[in-house]
DRENTIDO-716249 format. One record per residue (C-alpha): residue number from 1; y, z, x. Coordinates in steps of 0.02 Angstrom, whole numbers, plus 50000, padded with zeros to 5 digits. Example, Ala and Ser with C-alpha at 12.3 -4.5 7.8 and 13.67 -1.06 7.14 Angstrom:
BEGIN
+-----+-------+-------+-------+
:   n :    py :    pz :    px :
+-----+-------+-------+-------+
:   1 : 49775 : 50390 : 50615 :
:   2 : 49947 : 50357 : 50684 :
+-----+-------+-------+-------+
This chain:
BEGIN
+-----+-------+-------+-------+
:   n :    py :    pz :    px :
+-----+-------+-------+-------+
:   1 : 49716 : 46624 : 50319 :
:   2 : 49786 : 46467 : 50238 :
:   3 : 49908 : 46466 : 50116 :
:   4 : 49821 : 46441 : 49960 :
:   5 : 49734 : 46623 : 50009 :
:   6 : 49917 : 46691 : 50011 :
:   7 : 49978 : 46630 : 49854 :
:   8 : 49808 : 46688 : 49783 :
:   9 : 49858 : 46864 : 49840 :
:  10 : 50042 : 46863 : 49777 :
:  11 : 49995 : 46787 : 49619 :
:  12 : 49858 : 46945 : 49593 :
:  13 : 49985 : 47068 : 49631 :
:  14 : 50112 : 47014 : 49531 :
:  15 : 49970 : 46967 : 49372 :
:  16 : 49934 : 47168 : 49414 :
:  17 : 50126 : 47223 : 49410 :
:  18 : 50179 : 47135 : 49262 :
:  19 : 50009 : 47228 : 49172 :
:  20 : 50052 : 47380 : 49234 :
:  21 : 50221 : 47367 : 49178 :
:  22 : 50174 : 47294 : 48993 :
:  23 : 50044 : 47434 : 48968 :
:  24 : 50197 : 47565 : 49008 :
:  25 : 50331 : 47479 : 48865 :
:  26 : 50151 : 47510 : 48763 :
:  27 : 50127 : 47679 : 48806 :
:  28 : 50291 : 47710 : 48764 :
:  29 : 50306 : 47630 : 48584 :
:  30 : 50140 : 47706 : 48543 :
:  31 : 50182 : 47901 : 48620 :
:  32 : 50355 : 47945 : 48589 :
:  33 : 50341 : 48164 : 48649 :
:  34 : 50473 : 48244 : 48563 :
:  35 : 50590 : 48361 : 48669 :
:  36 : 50539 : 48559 : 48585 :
:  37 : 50734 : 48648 : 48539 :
:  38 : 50670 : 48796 : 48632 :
:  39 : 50516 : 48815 : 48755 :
:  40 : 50327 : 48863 : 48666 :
:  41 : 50334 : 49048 : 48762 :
:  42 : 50494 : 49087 : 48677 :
:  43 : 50437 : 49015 : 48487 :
:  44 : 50278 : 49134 : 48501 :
:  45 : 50352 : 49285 : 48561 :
:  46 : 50490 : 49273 : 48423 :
:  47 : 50350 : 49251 : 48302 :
:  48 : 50249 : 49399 : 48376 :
:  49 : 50408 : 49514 : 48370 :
:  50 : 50465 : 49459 : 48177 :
:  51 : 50258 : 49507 : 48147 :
:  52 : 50293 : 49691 : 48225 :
:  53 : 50455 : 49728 : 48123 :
:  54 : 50386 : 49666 : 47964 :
:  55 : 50237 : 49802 : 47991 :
:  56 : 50348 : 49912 : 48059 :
:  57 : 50439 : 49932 : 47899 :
:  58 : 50413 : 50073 : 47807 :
:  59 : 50348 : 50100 : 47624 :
:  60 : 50455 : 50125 : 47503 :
:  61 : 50459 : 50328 : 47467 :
:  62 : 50383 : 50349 : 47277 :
:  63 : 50507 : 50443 : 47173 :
:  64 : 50477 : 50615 : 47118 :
:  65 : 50552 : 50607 : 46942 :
:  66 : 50453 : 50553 : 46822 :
:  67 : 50351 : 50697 : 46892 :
:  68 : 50442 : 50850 : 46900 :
:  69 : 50464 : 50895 : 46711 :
:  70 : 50270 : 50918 : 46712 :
:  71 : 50240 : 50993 : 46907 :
:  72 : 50144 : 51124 : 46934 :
:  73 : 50278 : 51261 : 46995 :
:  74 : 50129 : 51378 : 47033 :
:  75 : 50046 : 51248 : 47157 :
:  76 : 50223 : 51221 : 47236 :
:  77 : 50249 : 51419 : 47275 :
:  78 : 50093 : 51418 : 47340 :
:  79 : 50137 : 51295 : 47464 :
:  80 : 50295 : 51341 : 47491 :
:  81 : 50214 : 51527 : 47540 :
:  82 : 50083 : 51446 : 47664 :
:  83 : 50166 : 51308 : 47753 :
:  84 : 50374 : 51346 : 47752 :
:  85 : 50400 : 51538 : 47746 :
:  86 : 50365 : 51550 : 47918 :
:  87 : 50522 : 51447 : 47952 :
:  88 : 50631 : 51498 : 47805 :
:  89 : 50680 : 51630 : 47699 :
:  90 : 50672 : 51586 : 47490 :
:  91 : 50721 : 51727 : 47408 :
:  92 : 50920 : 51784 : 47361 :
:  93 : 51004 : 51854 : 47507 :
:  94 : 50860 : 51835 : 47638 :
:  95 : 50971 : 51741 : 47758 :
:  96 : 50908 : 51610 : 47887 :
:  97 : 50749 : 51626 : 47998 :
:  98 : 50705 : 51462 : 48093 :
:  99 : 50777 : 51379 : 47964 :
: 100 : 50919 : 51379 : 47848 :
: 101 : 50890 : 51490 : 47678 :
: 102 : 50798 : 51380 : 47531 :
: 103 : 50875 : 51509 : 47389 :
: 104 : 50994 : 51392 : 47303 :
: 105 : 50950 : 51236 : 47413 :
: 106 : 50938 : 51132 : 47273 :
: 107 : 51118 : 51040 : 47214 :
: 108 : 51167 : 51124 : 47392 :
: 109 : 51284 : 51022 : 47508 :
: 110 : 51176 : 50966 : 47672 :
: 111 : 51215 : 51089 : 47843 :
: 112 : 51314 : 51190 : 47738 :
: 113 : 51245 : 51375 : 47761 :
: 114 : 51371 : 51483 : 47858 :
: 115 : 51320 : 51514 : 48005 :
: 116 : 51163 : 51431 : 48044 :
: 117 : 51158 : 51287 : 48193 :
: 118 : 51119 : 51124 : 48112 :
: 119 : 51080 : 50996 : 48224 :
: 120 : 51200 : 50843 : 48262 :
: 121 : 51088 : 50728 : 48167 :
: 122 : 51082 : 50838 : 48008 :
: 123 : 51269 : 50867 : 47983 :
: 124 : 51303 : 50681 : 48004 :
: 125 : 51208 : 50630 : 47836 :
: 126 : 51333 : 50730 : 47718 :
: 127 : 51300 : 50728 : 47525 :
: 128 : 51184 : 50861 : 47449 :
: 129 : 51007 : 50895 : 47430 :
: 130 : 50984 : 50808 : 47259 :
: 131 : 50801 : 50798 : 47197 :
: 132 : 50814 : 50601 : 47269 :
: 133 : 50873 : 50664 : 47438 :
: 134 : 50759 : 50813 : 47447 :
: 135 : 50587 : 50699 : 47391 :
: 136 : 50651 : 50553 : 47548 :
: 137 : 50670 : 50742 : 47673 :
: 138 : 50501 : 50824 : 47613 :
: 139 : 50430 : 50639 : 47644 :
: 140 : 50466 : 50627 : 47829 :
: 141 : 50608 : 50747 : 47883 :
: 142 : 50625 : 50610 : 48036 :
: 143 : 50658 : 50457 : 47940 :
: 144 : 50787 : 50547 : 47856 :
: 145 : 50881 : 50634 : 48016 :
: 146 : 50802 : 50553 : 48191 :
: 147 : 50838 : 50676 : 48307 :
: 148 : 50819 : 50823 : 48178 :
: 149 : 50779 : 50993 : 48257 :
: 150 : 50657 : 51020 : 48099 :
: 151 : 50483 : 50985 : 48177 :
: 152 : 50388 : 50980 : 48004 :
: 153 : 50296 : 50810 : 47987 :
: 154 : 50323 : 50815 : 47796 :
: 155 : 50229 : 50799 : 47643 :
: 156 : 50138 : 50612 : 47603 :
: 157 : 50060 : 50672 : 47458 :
: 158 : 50203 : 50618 : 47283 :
: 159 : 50116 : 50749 : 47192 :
: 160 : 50127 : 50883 : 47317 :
: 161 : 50327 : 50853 : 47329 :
: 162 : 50354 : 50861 : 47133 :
: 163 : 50276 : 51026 : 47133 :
: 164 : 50371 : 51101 : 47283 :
: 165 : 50536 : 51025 : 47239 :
: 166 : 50471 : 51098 : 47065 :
: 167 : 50477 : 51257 : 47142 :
: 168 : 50631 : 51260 : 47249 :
: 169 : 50748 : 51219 : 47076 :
: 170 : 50688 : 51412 : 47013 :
: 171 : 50757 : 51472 : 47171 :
: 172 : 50932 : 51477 : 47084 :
: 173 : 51020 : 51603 : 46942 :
: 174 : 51051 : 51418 : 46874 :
: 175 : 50930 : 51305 : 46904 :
: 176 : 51012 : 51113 : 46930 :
: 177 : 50934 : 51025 : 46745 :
: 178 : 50799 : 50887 : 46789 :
: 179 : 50840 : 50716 : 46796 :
: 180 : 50871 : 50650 : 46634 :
: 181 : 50698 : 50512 : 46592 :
: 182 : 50707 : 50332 : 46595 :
: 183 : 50721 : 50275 : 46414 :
: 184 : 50578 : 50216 : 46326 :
: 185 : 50585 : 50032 : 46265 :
: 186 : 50621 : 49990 : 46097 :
: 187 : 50462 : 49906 : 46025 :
: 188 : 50479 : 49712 : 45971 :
: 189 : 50487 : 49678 : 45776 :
: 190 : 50323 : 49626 : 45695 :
: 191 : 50352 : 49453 : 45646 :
: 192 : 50363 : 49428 : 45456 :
: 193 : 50185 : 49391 : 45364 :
: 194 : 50195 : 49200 : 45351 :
: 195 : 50200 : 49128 : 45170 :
: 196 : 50054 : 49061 : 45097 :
: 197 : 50052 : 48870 : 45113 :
: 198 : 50025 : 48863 : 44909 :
: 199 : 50171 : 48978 : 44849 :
: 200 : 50311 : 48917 : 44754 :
: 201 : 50482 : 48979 : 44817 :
: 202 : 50585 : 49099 : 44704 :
: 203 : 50735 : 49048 : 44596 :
: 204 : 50905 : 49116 : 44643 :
+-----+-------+-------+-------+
C-alpha cells in the first residue's frame, strides 16, 4: 500500500470524526433534556395519593335545624322504639341497659351518667350533646368517637335525625328551647317610579 492509500484512509477517518463530533454540538443545541426535581414514580404516586384523600373526605353533615321546629315527633318515637330501645332505656328513672339512659340526654354533658362505662374515645370529646353535636353522633357515631364502643352505623337520612332528635328533647320535665331561626332578609327598597321625561319640577 503506497502512501497516497494511507493518507486517503486518515483523511476519511478524521472527515468521519470531525462529523461525528459536529452532529453531537448539534444534537446538543437542538435537545437540551431537562433534569426532573424528583423522579416520574414519585410525581404519580403523590398525585394518586392527593386523588384518594380528596375522595376520602367526607361530606359535610346537613344541619338539623331548620328542621326540627316542624319534625315529626311521632315518626321519631317510632324509631326511637324500633331501632334504640333495645340498647337504651328513655323513660325517667329507667337507668342504663347497653347504653347510657336517653331521658334528659338532650343539653346533657357527654359520658356523664353515673355509673355507666363510657369508652376512652367517648369521654375524651367533652362538651354536651347539643342538637349540633347530637345530629354529627346520630350521623355516624364513628366519625364522631373512632374507637366508640357504640356499634350503631347511624342515621344518613337529615329528615330521619330531625324527627328523632325531635323526640329525644320531650324526654325532659324541661325540654332545652329549639335553636333560635336564621333571620329572614330584609327585602331591597323598590326603586322610586322614575319621573316622566315631560314634567316640570315643583317650586320650593
Amino acid at each position: 500500500m503506497d502512501s497516497l492509500e494511507v493518507n486517503k484512509i486518515i483523511a476519511a477517518v478524521l472527515v468521519a470524526g470531525i462529523a461525528f463530533m459536529v452532529a453531537g454540538f448539534i444534537a446538543d443545541a437542538v435537545v437540551s433534556p431537562r433534569e426532573l426535581a424528583k423522579p416520574v414514580l414519585q410525581i404519580a404516586m403523590q398525585a394518586e395519593q392527593s386523588s384518594q384523600s380528596a375522595a376520602a373526605k367526607p361530606a359535610p353533615v346537613p344541619a338539623i335545624s331548620p328542621l326540627l321546629a316542624t319534625a315529626n315527633v311521632k315518626a321519631g318515637q317510632q324509631f326511637v322504639e324500633e331501632v334504640c330501645a333495645a340498647c337504651h332505656n328513655y323513660t325517667a328513672g329507667g337507668g342504663a341497659k347497653i347504653g347510657p339512659d336517653l331521658y334528659n340526654v338532650v343539653g346533657r354533658p357527654r359520658a356523664s351518667v353515673a355509673g355507666f362505662n363510657y369508652s376512652s374515645a367517648l369521654k375524651s370529646l367533652g362538651g354536651t350533646w347539643t342538637y349540633h353535636n347530637l345530629n354529627l353522633w346520630l350521623h355516624d357515631p364513628q366519625v364522631v368517637a373512632p374507637g366508640t364502643l357504640m356499634t350503631f352505623a347511624g342515621i344518613p337520612q337529615t329528615q330521619t335525625r330531625a324527627d328523632v332528635i325531635a323526640f329525644l328533647r320531650t324526654l325532659s320535665s324541661h325540654p332545652v328551647p329549639l335553636p333560635a331561626a336564621a333571620p329572614a332578609k330584609a327585602a331591597a327598597p323598590a326603586p322610586a317610579p322614575a319621573a316622566p321625561a315631560n314634567s316640570v319640577p315643583a317650586k320650593p
